[in-house]
N, C-alpha and C positions, 0 to 999 in steps of 0.2 A: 182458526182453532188454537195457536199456538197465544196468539194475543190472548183469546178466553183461559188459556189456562193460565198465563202469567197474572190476570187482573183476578180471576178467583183465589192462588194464591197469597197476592198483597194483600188481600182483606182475612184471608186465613191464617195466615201464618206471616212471620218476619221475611223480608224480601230476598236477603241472603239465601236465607233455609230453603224458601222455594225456586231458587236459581238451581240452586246444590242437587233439591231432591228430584226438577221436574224438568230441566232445560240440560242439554249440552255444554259444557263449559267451554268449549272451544267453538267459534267464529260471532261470540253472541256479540252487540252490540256494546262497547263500555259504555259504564254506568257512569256517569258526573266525571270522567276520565279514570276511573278504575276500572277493574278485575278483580278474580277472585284469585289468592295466592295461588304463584303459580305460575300466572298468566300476565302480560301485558300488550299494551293496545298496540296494533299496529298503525298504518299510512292508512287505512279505510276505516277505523277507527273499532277494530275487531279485538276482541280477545284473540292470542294466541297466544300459547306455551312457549314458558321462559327454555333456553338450552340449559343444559345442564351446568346447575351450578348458580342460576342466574337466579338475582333476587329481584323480585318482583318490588316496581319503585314505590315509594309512600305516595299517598293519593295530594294531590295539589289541596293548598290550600286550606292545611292546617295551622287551628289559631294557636298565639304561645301558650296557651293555657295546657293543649291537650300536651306537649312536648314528647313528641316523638319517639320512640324506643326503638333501637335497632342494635341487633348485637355485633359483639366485635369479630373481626376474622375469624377468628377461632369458635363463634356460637358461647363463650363464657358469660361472663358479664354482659347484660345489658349497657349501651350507653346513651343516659339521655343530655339531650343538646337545649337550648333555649333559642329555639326558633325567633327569625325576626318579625316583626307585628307584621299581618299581612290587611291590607288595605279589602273595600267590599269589592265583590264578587260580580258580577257582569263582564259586557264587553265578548268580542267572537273568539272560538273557541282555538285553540293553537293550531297553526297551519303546519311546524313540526312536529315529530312524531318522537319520543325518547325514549331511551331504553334505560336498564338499571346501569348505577355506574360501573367500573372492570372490576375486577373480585379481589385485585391484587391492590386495594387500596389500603394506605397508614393503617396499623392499627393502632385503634381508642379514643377515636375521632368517628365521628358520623360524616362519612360522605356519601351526601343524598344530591349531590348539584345533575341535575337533569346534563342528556349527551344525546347528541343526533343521533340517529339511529345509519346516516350518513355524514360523513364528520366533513365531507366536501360535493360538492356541488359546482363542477366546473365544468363544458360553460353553466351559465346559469338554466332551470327550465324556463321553457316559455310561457309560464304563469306567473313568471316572478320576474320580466325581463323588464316591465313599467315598477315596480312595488318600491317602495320605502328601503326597505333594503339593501339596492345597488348603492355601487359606492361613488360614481363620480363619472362625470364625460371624459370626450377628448383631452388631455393632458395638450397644452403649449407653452411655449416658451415667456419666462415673464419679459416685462420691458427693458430691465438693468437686472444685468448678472452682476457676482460677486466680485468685488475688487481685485482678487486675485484665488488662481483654482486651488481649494480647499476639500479636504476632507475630515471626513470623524469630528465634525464640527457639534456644540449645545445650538441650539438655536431658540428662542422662544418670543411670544408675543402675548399683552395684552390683549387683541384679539379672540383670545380664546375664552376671554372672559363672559359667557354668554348675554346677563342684563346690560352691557354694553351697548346691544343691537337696541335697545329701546331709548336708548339719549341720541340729541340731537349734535350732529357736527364734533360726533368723540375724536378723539386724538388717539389715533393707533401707529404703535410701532413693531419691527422685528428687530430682534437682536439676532446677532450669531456671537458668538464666543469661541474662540481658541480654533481648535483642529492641529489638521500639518500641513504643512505647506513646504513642496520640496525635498522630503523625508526628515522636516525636524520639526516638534510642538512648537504649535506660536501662542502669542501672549495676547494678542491685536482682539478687541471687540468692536463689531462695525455694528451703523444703526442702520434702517432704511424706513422713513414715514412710508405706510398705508395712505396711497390714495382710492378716495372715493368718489366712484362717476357711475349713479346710477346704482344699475345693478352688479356692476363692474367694479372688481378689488384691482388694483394693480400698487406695485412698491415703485418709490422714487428712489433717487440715487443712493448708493452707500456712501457712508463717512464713519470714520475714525474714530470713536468716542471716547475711549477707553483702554487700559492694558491690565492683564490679568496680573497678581504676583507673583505665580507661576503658571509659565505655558506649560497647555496641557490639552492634550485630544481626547477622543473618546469620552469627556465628561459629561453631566445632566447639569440642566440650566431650569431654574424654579422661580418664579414671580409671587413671593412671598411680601404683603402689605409695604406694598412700593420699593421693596427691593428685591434685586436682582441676586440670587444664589448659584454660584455655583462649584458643584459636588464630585468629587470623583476625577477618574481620567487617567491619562497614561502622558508625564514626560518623555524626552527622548532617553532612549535605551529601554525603551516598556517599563517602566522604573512605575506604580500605582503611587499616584498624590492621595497627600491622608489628608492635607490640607483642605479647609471651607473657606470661598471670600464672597464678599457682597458688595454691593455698590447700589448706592441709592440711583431710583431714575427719577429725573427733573423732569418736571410740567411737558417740556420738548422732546423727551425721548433718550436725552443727552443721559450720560451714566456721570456721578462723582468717583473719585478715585473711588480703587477699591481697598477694600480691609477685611484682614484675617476673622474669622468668628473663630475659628478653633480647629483642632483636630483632629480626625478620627478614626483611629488607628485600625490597622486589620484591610485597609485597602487593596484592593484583587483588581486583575483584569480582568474584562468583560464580566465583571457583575452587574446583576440589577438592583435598580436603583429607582427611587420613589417616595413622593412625598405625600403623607395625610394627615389630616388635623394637628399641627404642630411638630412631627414625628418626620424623622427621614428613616427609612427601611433601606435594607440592602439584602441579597440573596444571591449564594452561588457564586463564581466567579472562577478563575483558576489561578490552582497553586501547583510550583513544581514541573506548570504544565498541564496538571490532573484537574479537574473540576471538580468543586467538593461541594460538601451539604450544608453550610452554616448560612445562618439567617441573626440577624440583627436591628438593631432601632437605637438613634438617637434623637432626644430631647432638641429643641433648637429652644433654646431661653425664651421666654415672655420678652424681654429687651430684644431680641432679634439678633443680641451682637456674641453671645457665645453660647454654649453647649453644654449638656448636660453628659449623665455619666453612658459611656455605652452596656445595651444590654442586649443577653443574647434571647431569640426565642426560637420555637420547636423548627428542628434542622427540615431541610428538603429530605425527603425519600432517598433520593439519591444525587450524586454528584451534577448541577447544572451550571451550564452559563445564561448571561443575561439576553434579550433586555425585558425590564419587567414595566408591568405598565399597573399603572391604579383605576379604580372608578369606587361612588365613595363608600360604597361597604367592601371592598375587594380589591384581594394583588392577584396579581395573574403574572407565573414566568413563564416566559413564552421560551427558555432555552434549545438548545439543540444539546449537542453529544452524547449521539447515539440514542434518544430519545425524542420520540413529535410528540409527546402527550404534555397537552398545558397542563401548567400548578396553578392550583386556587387557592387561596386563604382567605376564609373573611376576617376583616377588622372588626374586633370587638368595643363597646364602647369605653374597653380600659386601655387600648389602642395597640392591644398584644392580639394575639392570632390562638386560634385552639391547635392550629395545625394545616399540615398542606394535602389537599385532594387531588387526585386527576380526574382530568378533563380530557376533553376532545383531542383528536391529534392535529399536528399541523399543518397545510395543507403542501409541504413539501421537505423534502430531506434537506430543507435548512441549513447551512456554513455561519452567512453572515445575512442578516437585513435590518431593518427597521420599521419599529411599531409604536405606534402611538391608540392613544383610548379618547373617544371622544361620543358624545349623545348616545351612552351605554351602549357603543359598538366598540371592538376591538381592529386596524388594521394591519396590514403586511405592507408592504413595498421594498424595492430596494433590494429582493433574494437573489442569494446568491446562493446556488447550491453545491454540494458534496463533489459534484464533478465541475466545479468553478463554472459552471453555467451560471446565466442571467436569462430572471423570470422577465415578462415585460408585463405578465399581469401584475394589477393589486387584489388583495383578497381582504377581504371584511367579514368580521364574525357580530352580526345581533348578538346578544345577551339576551335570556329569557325574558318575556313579561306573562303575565299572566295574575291572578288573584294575590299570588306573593309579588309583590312587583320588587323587591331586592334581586329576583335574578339570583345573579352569581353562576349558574349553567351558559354555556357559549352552544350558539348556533351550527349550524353548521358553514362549513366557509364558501361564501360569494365569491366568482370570482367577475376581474372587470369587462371580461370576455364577453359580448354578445353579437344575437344577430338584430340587433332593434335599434344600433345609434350609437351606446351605450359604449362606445369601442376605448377605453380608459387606457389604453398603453402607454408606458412612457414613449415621451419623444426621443430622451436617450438612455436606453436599459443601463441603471447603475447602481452600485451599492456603498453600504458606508454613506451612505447619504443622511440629511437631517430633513423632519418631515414638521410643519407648524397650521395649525388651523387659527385663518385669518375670517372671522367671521364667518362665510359658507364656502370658502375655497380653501383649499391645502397647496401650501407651497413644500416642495422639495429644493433642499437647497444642498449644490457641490456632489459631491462622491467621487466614486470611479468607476471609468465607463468599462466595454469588455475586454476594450486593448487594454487596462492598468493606467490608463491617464487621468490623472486628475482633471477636476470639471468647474468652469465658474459659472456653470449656467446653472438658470433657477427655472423649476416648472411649476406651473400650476393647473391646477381642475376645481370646476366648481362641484360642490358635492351633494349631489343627488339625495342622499337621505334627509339635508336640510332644508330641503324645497316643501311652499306651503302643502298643510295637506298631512307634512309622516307626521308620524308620531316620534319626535327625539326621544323625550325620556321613556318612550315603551311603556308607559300606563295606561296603554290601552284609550287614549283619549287626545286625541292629538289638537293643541290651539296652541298659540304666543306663547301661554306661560312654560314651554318646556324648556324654555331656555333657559329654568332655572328648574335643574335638576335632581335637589338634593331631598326635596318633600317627598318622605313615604308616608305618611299619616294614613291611618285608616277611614277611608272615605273619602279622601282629599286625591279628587284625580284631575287635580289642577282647574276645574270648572265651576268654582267655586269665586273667580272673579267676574265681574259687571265689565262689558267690553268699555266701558270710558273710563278703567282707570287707568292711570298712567305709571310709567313703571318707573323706577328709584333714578336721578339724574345724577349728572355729575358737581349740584353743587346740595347735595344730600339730600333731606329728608324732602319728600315730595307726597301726591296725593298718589297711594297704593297699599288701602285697606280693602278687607274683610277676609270673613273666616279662614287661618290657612292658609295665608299667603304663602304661592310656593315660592316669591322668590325672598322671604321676609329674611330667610336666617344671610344671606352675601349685602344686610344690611346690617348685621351683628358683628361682634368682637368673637372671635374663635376661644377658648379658652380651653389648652390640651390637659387631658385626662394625666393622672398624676398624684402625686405623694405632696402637701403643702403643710407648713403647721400653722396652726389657729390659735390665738389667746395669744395673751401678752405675760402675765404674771399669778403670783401669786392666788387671787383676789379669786373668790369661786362662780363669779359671772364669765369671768376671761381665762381661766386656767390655760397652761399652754397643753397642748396633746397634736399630735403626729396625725394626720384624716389624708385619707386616698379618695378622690373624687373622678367620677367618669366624666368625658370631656362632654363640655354642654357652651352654649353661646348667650351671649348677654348682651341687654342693649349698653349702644357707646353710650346714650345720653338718657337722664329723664323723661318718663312720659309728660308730653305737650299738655296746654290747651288745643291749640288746634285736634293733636291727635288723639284726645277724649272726647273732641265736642264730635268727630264723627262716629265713633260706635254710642255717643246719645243720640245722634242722627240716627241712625240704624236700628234704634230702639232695642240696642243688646246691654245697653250702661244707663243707667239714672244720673242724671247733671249731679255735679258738686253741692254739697249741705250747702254751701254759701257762695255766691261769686265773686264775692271782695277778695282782699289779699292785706297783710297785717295792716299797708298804710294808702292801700289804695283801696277808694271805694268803688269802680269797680274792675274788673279782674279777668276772668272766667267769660269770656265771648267779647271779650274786645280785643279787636283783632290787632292792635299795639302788643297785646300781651299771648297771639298765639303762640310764640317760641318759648315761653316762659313754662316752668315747670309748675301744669297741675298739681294744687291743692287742693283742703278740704274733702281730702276723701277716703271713704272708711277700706277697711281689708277687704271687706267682700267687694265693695265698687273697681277697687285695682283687682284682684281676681275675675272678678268680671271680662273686665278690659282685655286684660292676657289670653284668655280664653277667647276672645272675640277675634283675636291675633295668629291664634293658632298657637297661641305660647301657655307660658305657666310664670308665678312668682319664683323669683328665685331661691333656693333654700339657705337656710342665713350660712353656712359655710359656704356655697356656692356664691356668695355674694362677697365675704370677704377675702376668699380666692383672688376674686376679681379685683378687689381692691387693692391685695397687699401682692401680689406675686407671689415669686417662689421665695423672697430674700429675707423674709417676717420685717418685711418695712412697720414702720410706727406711722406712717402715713401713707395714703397711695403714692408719692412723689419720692418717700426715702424717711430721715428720721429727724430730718431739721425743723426746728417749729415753723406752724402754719404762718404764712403772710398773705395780708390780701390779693396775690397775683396769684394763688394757688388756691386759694378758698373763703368761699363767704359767707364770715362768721359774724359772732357778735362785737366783732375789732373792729371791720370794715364800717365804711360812712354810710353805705345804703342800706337801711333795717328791714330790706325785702328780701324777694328771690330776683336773682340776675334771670338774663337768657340764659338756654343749657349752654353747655362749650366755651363760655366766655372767660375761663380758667384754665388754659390749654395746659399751662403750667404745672397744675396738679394734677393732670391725667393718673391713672393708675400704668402698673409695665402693663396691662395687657391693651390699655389705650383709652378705659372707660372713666368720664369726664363727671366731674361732680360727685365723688364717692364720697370725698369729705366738702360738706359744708352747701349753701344753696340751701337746698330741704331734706329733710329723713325722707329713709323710704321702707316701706313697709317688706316685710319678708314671708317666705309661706310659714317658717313655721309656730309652733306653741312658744311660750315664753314659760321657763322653768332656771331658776338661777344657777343648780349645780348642773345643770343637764351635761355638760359637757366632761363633768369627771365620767360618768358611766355610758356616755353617749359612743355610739358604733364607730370604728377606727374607718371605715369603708361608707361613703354615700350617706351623711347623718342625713334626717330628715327632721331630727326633731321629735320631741315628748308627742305622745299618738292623743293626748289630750291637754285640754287648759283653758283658763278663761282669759289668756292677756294673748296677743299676739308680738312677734319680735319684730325690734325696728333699730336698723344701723346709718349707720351715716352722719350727723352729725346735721346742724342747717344755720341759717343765716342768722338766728337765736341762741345759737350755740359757742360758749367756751373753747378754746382753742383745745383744749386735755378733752373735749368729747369730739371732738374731729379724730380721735385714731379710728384705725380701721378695727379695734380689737372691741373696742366700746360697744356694752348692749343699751337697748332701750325696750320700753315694752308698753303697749296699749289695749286696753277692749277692743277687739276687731268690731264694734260697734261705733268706735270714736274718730274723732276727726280732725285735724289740726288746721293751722294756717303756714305753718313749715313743717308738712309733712305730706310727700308724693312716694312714685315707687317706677321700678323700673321693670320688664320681662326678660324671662330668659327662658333655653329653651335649650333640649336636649339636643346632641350629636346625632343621636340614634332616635329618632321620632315614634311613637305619638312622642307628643310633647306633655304629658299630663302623667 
């Protein structure tokens, strides 16, 4: 009876209306995971009434168009947000259950990040004692301990670099950096190769590699484009290092000396600390003693070797210490004193934060431990709590997935407790310890155990959540490609590749097209969000003017033959007007001339392509961003005129196009090859000659209309004075050159279009 009255209803009336006027509002089944205000879903998937006070959550899986309205603490002002693109809709229904977030959130920030409805789960149930979820087996002892017992040690690895798993006989290392040793900061960096047997990780011996400029414990240690960073830390006497050094790592593993980048003032104990999209964060730490609310960001230069200015953004709620962890739309500080409730902030694509939310609590009154973020889970280890006890569990928090697959909401916490196998204890409960994931294993390495002794042992556990089968990145769709993590595209739930392709190797471009590749952008040039100026002079094609671009990635090199003749393979691109080349007859599918930069082809054919890529044309600021850095170079390489080891123009002997990258010399700072000279390359936007006097200081795009399209770069037909990077050109997006190709780029923040 109740069924007939709800299906007479829908046809008579809006479905709302007849919930309201004909049904009970309390135990009804939620609707698509909603309620009616008021109400929200419970563990059996029921309406039930919020407590008082409680706001009932926004329904999943709203798109950025609708942008959300929710008022601030007070009920005054609305504040609306710009929700992140959420991907299509399928996939089973959330096995957690969440409730609205605590009442006592920031105001003037929207926090909507979903919260268990139990914020722990220790031991685990017996439904979830096999799942994706757990975090790892039996913990043993690796083969070779530390050269000597260490604590508050960096530690990091190439390893963790996920499309590493798909090349053949990689070269993996761990580093460890600093610590103390004895009660004093050491300087010492020791390396150990990753051995590979099987399905079996194990580390070979440590050696020496290296000295830091200043020892220093407690620091973060970052694998930034082949170098090694490291950030923060405490000399002896607690004294905070403001100092940054790097060191290049050789082919081996071996480190070169290191060298200062810069400094960066305002350095705390136990703050957290984190790197994304070019940007170091820091949050929290103590001063005085007390733990305070400042948050900040600094720049690391396109050259890699110094820094930008520091600036501040919106403080923590209240006073935290570190450690804070990233994943790539989110910081999460996981502090203690006198607080379990994590902070969230997501990254914006201008690489500043709106503000900080809470979240879940932590699953223990915290002192000291260590955490680390890996295949959008969060873990613990290494607790040490308020009563100097040591946990011997690890605890792991999932991240949301679902139709918004950004997440940004924490699970509730796993712990490594079970009755099924599953038994993850450390072999020697310690903290202060450093934690590295080496493809599917996590090493701990050093701390101190519960007498206070320092430790040279290293342990490892293979980690359960990477076994075939989960799902890493939580898209609801779990195969190979998750090990590249960073694709939210809508629609794109990584299944969108042909199991024979092969993934990107280590001596670069390899066969790993179509639509969407999630692992396409760890095959780009990063280029951080920022303040650049564009133009060179006078003149009203180039005028100079001050533009803030969000951060977006570009490719290193021009697009191929090879990598055009497969999306004409695929029947998503039309072959080339012609397939000669100025001096060759023929060109365009001879496979001599796969590496060589596609020609003859119109805007819309490069358009095409980039779309077929899961990318977009770059926008003509976007493009000489990339060119010129931050420094207003006259060329990608600096401001001294072009020579043929830096670009191929009309000076050079060969009146063609080179292969891409055979110019290493003229690279641009952010590393992208062939910016000046080789062939033009098309850009997305209109061609309008003053555009740029009235054009938007934020994300130009370009005149919304025109009949020429814009083209920069300069090519092997070209004058040395049209190789700047300021130089415009322009064409019917209907025309077609012989020194004229184009390169993709593609947004920080996806869709890509």
């Amino acid at each position: 009876m109740l069924g007939f009255v709800v299906f007479l209803c829908l046809v008579m009336f809006s479905y709302w209306a007849c919930i309201i006027a004909e049904l009970p509002k309390e135990g009804l089944r939620c609707f698509n995971g909603s309620c009616l205000p008021g109400y929200h879903c419970n563990e059996k998937k029921k309406c039930v009434k919020n407590a008082t006070g409680e706001v009932t959550p926004p329904k999943e899986g709203v798109s950025p168009e609708e942008k959300p309205v929710i008022a601030d603490k007070q009920g005054e002002q609305p504040v609306t947000k710009e929700e992140p693109p959420t991907t299509d809709g399928g996939g089973p229904e959330e096995k957690v259950v969440t409730e609205a977030p605590p009442t006592d959130q920031p105001q003037g920030i929207q926090c909507s990040y979903r919260i268990p409805n139990k914020p722990e789960l220790c031991p685990i149930p017996q439904s979830d004692t096999n799942s994706c979820e757990q975090l790892a087996k039996t913990f043993q002892l690796a083969s070779e301990s530390l050269p000597q017992a260490l604590t508050d040690v960096a530690a990091v690895s190439n390893g963790e670099s996920w499309n590493l798993l798909f090349q053949n006989n990689p070269k993996i290392y761990i580093h460890v950096l600093g610590g103390r040793s004895g009660g004093k900061a050491s300087n010492k960096v020791y390396v150990s190769k990753v051995e590979l047997s099987g399905k079996l990780v194990n580390i070979g011996k440590w050696a020496l590699t290296s000295t830091l400029l200043t020892a220093r414990y407690g620091a973060s240690a970052f694998l930034i484009r082949g170098y090694l960073y490291v950030v923060g830390g405490l000399a002896d006497g607690d004294k905070p290092v403001e100092s940054m050094e790097r060191a290049k790592v050789k082919a081996d593993g071996t480190l070169e000396a290191f060298e200062k980048v810069g400094d960066w003032p305002g350095s705390k104990a136990r703050e957290g600390l984190a790197y994304r999209y070019g940007y170091f964060y820091r949050a929290g730490g103590l001063e005085a003693g007390k733990p305070i609310q400042a948050v900040g960001r600094i720049l690391l230069q396109p050259d890699g070797k110094s820094l930008g200015t520091p600036e501040k953004l919106p403080e923590l709620p209240e006073g935290r210490t570190g450690p804070m962890v990233s994943t790539p739309h989110f910081l999460y500080l996981l502090g203690a004193n006198g607080s379990r409730q994590v902070l969230i902030a997501q990254l914006q694509s201008s690489g500043k934060i709106e503000g900080w939310c809470k979240n879940t609590a932590l699953p223990k009154n915290a002192k000291s431990f260590t955490a680390f973020a890996d295949a959008r889970r969060i873990m613990l280890l290494g607790i040490q709590d308020s009563k100097d006890q040591l946990e011997k569990n690890i605890f792991i928090s999932p991240l949301f997935s679902s139709k918004d697959s950004y997440g940004g909401g924490m699970d509730s916490w796993r712990c490594s407790r079970s009755e099924k196998g599953l038994n993850a204890k450390l072999v020697t409960p310690r903290y202060r310890t450093a934690a590295v994931v080496v493809f599917d294993f996590v090493f701990l390495l050093g701390g101190v155990d519960a007498n206070g002794k320092a430790l040279k042992s290293v342990e490892k556990a293979k980690l359960a959540y990477r076994a075939a089968g989960c799902d890493l990145d939580r898209d609801i769709t779990p195969n190979n490609f998750d090990y590249c993590p960073n694709t939210y595209a809508t629609g794109n739930k990584n299944s969108d590749q042909p199991s024979t392709v092969k993934r990107p190797g280590s001596t670069g471009y390899i066969e790993r097209f179509g639509p969407g590749d999630a692992c396409e952008a760890q095959q780009m040039l990063q280029v951080s969000a920022g303040k650049f100026t564009r133009g060179e002079g006078p003149k009203t094609d180039e005028s100079i003017k001050l533009i803030e671009l969000r951060g977006f990635y570009i490719d290193p090199h021009e697009v191929t033959n090879k990598d055009y003749a497969e999306c004409v393979k695929q029947k998503k691109c039309t072959a080339p007007s012609k397939s000669t080349s100025a001096t060759r007859a023929t060109y365009y599918g001879d496979s001599k001339f796969d590496n060589f930069p596609v020609v003859n082809i119109t805007w819309e054919q490069a358009k095409a392509y980039c779309t077929f890529r899961g990318k977009r044309l770059p926008s003509e600021a976007e493009w000489e961003k990339a060119a010129r850095g931050l420094a207003r170079n006259v060329y990608p390489w600096g401001d001294s005129k072009p020579t043929c080891e830096q670009a191929q123009s009309s000076n050079c002997t060969v009146k063609d196009t080179l292969a891409i990258g055979k110019r290493p010399k003229g690279a641009s700072p952010y590393g992208a090859h062939d910016m000046a000279g080789n062939v033009r390359e098309w850009v997305a936007d209109y061609y309008k000659s003053d555009y740029y006097k009235d054009s938007p200081s934020a994300n130009p795009k370009g005149p919304v209309k025109g009949t020429q399209r814009v083209i920069r770069g300069g090519s092997f037909k070209s004058n040395p004075d049209l190789l700047r990077v300021s130089a415009r050109d322009k064409l019917k997006p209907t025309e077609h050159a012989d020194d004229l190709g184009f390169r993709c780029a593609q947004r920080l923040f996806l869709p890509a279009n």
